[in-house]
TINU-938594 format. One record per residue: residue number from 1; residue in one letter; x, y negated, z negated of N, C-alpha, C in turn. Coordinates in steps of 0.02 Angstrom, whole numbers, plus 32768, in hexadecimal, padded with zeros to 4 digits. Atoms other than C-alpha are relative to their C-alpha. Example, Ala and Ser with C-alpha at 12.3 -4.5 7.8 and 13.67 -1.06 7.14 Angstrom:
2
{1,'A',{802D,803B,8000},{8267,80E1,7E7A},{802D,7FC4,8000}} {2,'S',{7FD6,803B,8003},{82AC,8035,7E9B},{7FD9,7FC9,7FDB}} 
***
This chain:
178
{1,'X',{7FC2,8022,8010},{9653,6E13,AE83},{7FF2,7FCC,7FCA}} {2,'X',{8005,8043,8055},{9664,6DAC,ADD6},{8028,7FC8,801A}} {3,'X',{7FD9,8039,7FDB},{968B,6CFB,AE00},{8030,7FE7,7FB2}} {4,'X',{7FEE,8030,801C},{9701,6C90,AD93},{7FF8,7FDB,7FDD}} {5,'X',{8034,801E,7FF5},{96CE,6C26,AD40},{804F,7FD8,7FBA}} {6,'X',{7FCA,8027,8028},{9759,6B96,ACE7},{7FE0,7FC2,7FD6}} {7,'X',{8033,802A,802F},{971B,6B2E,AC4F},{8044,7FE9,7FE4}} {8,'X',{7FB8,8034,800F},{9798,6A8E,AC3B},{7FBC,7FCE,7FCB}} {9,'X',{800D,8027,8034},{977C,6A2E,AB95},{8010,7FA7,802A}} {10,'X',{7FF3,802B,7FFD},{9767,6976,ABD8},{8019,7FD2,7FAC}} {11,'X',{7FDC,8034,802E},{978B,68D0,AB71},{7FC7,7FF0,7FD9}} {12,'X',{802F,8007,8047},{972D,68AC,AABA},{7FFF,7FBA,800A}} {13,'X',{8009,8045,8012},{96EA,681C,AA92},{7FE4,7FE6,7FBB}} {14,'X',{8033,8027,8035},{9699,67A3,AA00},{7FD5,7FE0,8010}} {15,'X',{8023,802B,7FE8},{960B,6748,AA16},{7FC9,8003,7FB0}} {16,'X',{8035,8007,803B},{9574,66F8,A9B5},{7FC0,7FF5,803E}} {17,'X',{8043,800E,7FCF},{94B6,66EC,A9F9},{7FD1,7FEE,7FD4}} {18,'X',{8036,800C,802E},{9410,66A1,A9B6},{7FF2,8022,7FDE}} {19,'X',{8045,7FDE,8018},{93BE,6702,A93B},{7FCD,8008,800A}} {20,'X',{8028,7FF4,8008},{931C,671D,A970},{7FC3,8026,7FD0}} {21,'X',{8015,7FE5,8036},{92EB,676B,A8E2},{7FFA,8002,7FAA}} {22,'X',{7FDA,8036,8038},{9306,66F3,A850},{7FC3,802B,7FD5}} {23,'X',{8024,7FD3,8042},{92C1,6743,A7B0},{8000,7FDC,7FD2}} {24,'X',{8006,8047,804C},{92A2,66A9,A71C},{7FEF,8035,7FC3}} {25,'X',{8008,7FD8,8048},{926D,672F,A69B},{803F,7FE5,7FBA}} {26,'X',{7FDD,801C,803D},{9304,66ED,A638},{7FEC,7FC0,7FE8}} {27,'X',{8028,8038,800B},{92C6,6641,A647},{7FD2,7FFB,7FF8}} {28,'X',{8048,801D,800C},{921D,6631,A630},{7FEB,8004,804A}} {29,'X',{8030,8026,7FBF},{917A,65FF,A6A0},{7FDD,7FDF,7FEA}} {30,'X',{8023,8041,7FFB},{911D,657E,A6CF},{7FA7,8016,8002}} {31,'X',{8045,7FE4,8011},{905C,659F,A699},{7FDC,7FA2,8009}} {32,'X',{802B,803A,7FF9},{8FB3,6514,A698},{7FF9,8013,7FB6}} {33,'X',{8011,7FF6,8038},{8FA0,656B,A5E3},{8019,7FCC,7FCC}} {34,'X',{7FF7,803A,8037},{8FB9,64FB,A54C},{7FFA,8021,7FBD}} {35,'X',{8008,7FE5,8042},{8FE7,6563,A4B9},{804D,7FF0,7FD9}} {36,'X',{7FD6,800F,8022},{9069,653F,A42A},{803A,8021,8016}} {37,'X',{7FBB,7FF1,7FED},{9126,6561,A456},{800B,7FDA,8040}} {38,'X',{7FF7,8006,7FB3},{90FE,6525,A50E},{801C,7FB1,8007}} {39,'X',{7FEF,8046,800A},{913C,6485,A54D},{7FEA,7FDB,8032}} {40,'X',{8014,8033,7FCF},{90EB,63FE,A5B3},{8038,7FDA,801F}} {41,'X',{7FBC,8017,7FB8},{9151,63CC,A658},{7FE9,7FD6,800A}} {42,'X',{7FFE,803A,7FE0},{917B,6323,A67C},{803F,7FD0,7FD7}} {43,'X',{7FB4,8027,8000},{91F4,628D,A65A},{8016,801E,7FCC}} {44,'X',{7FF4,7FF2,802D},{91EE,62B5,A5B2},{7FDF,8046,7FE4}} {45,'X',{8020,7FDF,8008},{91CF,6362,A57B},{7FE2,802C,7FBD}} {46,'X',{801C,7FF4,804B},{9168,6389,A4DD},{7FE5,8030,7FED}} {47,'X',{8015,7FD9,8009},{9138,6419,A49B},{7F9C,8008,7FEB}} {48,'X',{8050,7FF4,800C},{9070,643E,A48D},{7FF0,7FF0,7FB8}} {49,'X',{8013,800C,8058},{9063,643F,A3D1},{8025,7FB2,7FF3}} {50,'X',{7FED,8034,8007},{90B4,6399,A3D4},{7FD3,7FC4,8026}} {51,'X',{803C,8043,7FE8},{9048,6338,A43B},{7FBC,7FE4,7FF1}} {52,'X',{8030,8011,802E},{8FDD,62C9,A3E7},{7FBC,7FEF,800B}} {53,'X',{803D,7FD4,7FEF},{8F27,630C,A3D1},{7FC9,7FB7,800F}} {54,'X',{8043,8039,7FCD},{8ECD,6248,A401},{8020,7FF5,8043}} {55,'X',{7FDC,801F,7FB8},{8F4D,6240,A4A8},{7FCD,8043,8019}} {56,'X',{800C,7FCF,7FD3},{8EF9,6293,A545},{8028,8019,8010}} {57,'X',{7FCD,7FCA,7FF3},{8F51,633C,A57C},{8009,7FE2,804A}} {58,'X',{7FF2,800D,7FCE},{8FB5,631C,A62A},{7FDB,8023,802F}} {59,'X',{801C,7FD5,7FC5},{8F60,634E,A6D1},{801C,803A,801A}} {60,'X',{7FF3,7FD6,7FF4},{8F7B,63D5,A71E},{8028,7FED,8043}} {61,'X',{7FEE,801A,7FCD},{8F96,6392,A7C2},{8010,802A,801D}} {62,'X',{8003,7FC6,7FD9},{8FF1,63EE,A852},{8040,8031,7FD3}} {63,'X',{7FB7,7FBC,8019},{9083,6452,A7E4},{7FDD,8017,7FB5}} {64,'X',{8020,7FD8,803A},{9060,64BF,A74E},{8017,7FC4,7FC2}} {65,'X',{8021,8048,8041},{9033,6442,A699},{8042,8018,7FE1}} {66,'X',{7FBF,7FF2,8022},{90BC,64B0,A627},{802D,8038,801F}} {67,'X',{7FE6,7FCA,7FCE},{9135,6518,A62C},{801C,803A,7FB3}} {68,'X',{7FFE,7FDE,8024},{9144,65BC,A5BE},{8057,800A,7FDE}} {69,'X',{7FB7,8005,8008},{9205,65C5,A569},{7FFF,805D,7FE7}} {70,'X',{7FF8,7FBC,8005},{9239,6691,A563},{7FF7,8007,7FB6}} {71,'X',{7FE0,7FEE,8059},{9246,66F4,A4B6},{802B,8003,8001}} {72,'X',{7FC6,7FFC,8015},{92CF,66DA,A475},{801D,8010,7FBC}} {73,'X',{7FEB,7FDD,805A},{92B3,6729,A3C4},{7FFB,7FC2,7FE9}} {74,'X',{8009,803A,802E},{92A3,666E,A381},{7FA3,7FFF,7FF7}} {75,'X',{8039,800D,7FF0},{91FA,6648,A331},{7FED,7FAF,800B}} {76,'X',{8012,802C,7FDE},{918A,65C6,A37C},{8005,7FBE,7FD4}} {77,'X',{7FF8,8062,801A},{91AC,64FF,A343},{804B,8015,7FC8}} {78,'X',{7FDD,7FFB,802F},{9249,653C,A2DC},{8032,7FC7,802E}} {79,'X',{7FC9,8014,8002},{92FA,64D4,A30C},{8020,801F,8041}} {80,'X',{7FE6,7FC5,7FC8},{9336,6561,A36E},{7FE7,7FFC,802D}} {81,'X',{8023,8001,7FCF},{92A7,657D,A3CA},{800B,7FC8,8029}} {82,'X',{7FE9,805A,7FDC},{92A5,64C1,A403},{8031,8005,8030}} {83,'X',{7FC8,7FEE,7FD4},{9345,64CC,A43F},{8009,8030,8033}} {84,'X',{8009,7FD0,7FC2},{9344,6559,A494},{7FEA,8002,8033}} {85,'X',{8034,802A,7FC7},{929E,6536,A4E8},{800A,7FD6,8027}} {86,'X',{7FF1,8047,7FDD},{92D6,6486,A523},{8042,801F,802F}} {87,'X',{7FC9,7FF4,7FC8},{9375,64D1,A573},{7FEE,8022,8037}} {88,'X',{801B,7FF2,7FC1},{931D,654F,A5DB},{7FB3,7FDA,8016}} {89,'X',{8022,8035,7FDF},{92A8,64D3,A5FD},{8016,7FD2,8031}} {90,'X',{7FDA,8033,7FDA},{931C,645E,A63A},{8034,802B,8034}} {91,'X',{7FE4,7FD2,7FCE},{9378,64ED,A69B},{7FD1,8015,8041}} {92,'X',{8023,800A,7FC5},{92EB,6511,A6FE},{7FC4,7FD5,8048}} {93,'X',{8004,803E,7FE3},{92AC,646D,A71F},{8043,7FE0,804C}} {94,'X',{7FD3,8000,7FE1},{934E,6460,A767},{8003,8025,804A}} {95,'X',{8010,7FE8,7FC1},{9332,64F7,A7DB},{7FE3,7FE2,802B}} {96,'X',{8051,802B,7FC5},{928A,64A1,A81F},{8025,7FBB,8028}} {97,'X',{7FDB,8041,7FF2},{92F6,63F9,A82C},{8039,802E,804E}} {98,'X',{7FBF,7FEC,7FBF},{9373,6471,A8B2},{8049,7FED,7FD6}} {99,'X',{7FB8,8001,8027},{9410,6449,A82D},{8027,804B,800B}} {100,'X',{7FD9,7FD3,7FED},{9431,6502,A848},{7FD2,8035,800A}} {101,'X',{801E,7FB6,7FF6},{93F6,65C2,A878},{8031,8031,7FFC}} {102,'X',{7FE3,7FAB,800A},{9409,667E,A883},{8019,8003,8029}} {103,'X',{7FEB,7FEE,7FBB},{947F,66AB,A8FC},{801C,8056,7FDE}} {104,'X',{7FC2,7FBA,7FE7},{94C7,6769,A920},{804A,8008,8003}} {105,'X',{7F96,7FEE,7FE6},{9595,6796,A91D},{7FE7,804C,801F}} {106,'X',{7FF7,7FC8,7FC9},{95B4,6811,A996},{805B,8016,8014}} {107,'X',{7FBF,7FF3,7FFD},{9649,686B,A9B8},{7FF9,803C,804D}} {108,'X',{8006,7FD2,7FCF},{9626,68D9,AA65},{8045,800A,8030}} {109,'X',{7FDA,7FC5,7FC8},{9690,6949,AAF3},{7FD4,8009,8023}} {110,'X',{8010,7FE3,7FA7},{9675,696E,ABAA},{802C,8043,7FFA}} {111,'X',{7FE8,7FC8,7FFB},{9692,6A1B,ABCA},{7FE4,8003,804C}} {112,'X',{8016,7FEB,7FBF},{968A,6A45,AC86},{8027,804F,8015}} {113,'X',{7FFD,7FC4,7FE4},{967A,6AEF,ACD6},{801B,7FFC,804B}} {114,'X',{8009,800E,7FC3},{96BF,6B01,AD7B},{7FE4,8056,8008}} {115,'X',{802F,7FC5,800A},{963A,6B92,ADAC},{8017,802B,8042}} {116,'X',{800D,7FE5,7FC7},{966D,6BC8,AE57},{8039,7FE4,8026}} {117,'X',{7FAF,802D,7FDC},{971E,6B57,AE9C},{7FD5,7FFE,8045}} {118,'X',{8008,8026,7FC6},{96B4,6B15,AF34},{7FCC,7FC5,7FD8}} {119,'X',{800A,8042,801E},{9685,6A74,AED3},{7FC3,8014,7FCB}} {120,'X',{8034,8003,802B},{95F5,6AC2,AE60},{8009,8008,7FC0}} {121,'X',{7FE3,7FFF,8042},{960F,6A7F,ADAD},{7FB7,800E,7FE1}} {122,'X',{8039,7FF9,803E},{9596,6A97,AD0B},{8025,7FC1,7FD0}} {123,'X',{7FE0,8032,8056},{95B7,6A09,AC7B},{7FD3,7FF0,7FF1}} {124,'X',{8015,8019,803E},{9583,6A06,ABD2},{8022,7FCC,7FE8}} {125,'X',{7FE4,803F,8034},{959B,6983,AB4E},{7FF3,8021,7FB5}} {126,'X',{8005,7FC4,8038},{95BD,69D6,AAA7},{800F,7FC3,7FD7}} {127,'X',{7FFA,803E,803A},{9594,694B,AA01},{7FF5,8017,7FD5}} {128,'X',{7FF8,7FF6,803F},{959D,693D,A95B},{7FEC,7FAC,7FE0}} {129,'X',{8004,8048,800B},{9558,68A2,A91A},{7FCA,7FF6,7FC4}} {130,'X',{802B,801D,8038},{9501,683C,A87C},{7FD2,7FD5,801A}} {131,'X',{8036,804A,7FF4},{9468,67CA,A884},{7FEE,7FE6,7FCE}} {132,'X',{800A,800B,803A},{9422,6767,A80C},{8037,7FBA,7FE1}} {133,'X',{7FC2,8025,801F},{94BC,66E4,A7E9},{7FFD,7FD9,8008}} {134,'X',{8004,802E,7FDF},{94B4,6642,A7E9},{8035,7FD4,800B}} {135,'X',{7FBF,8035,7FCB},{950A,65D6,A853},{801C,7FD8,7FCC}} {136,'X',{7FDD,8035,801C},{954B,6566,A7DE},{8037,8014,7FB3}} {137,'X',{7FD6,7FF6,8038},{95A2,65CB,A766},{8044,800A,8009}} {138,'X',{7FAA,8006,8022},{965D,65DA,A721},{8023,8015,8046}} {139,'X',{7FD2,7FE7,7FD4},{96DF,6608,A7AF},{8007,8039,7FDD}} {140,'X',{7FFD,7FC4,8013},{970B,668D,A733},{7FE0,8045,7FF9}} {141,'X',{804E,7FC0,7FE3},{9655,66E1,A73F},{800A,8005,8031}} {142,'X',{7FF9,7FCC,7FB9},{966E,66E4,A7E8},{8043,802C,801F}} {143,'X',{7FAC,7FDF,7FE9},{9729,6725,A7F6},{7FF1,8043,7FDA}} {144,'X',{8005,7FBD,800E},{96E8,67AE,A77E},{7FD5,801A,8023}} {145,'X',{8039,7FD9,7FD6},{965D,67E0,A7D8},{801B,8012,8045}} {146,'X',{8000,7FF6,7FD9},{96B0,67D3,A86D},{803E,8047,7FDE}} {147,'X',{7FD7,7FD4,801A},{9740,683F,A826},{7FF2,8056,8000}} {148,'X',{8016,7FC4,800E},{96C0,68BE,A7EC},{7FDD,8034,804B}} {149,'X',{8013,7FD4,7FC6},{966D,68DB,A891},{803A,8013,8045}} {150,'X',{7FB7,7FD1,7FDD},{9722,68F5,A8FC},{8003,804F,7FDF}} {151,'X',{7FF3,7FB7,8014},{972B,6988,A871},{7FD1,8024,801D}} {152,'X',{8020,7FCC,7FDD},{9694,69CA,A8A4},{7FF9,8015,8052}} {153,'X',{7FFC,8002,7FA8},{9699,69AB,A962},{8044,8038,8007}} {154,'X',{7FD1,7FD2,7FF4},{974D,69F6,A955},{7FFE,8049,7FEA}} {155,'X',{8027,7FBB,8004},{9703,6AA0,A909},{7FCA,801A,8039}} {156,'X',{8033,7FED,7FCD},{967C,6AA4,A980},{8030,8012,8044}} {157,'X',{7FEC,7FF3,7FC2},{96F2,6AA6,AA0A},{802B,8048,8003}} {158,'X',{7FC8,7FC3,8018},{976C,6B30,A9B5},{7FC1,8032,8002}} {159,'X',{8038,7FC2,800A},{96C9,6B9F,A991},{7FF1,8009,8062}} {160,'X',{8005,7FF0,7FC0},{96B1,6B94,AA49},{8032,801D,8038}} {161,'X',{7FBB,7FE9,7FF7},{9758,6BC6,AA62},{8025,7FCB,8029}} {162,'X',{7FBA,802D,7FE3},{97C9,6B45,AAA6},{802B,7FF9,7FCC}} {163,'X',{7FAC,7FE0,801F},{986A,6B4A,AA6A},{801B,7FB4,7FE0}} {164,'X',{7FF7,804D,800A},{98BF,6AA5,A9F5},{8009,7FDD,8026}} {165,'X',{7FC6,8029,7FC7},{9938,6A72,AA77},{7FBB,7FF1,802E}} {166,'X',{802A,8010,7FDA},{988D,6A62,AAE4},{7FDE,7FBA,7FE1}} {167,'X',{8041,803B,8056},{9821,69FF,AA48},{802E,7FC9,8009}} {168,'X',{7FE1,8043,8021},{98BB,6990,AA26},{8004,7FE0,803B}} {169,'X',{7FF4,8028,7FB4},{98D2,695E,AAF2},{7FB6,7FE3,800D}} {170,'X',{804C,8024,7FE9},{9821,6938,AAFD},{7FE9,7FDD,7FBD}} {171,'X',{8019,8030,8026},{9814,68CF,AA4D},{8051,7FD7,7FFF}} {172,'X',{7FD3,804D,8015},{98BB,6860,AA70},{7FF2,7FCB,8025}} {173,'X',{802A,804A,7FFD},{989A,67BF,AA7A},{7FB1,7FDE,7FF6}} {174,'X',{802D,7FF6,8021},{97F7,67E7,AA2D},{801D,7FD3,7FBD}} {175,'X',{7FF3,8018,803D},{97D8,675F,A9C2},{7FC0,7FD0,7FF5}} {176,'X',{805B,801D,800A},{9747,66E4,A97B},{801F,7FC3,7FFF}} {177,'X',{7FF4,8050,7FF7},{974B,6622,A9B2},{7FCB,7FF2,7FE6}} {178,'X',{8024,8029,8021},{96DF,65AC,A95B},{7FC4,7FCC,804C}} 
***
């Protein structure tokens, strides 16, 4: 005998979670090396080729001496570069300081099976989500992003076959609070 088996679309949600998996490659890293472009961390931060050759170089102490600034197609000591450098410098100084991180958007569904109608359920959680973002940007980065992953969450659920009228009862009042 084939049992039954009833698969009700619960209620969607939004959410955000740590990043654990923060990736600086856009920003730069923090090295003990001391080669031209790099920039020595502290109050004031000076680039290597700038610091003057009778001052002793800073200790090393317990955190890394400089800190490497990404390519950014500028070459090294130009205007550009500078600038550039010093901003993600000062961006990820910032990280270290806790001013902000990577968090996750998430957009997930509960799907429960009832497998057998004498109380034995199955539930999944079916997501769609970005990582990588940081907390502190535009409302509008996050209203698009969140935007974008409803589209995909709401495909994922249609490819699985639930029906709109199902999708739209389980994303109303689906919405993203601050």
């Amino acid at each position: 005998m084939q049992k039954t088996v009833e698969i009700i679309l619960e209620k969607t949600r939004i959410g955000r979670a740590p990043d654990d998996f923060e990736d600086f490659s856009t920003l730069g890293e923090y090295t003990d090396e001391m080669e031209p472009g790099y920039i020595f961390r502290g109050n004031r931060p000076v680039f290597v080729e700038d610091w003057p050759e009778d001052t002793e170089r800073p200790d090393k102490g317990r955190e890394w001496r400089c800190f490497i600034p990404p390519d950014n197609g500028e070459e090294i000591g130009t205007a550009d570069y500078r600038k550039y450098a010093l901003e993600d410098y000062e961006r990820m100084e910032a990280f270290q300081r806790g001013e902000w991180a990577y968090i996750t958007m998430y957009v997930s569904s509960v799907i429960t099976a009832n497998i057998g109608g004498d109380g034995d359920f199955l539930t999944n959680t079916i997501c769609s989500s970005l990582s990588g973002i940081e907390n502190d940007c535009d409302r509008v980065d996050i209203d698009g992003t969140i935007s974008e992953l409803k589209t995909e969450q709401y495909a994922s659920l249609k490819k699985i076959g639930f029906s709109e009228e199902e999708i739209e009862k389980s994303f109303s009042g689906c919405k993203w609070e601050l």
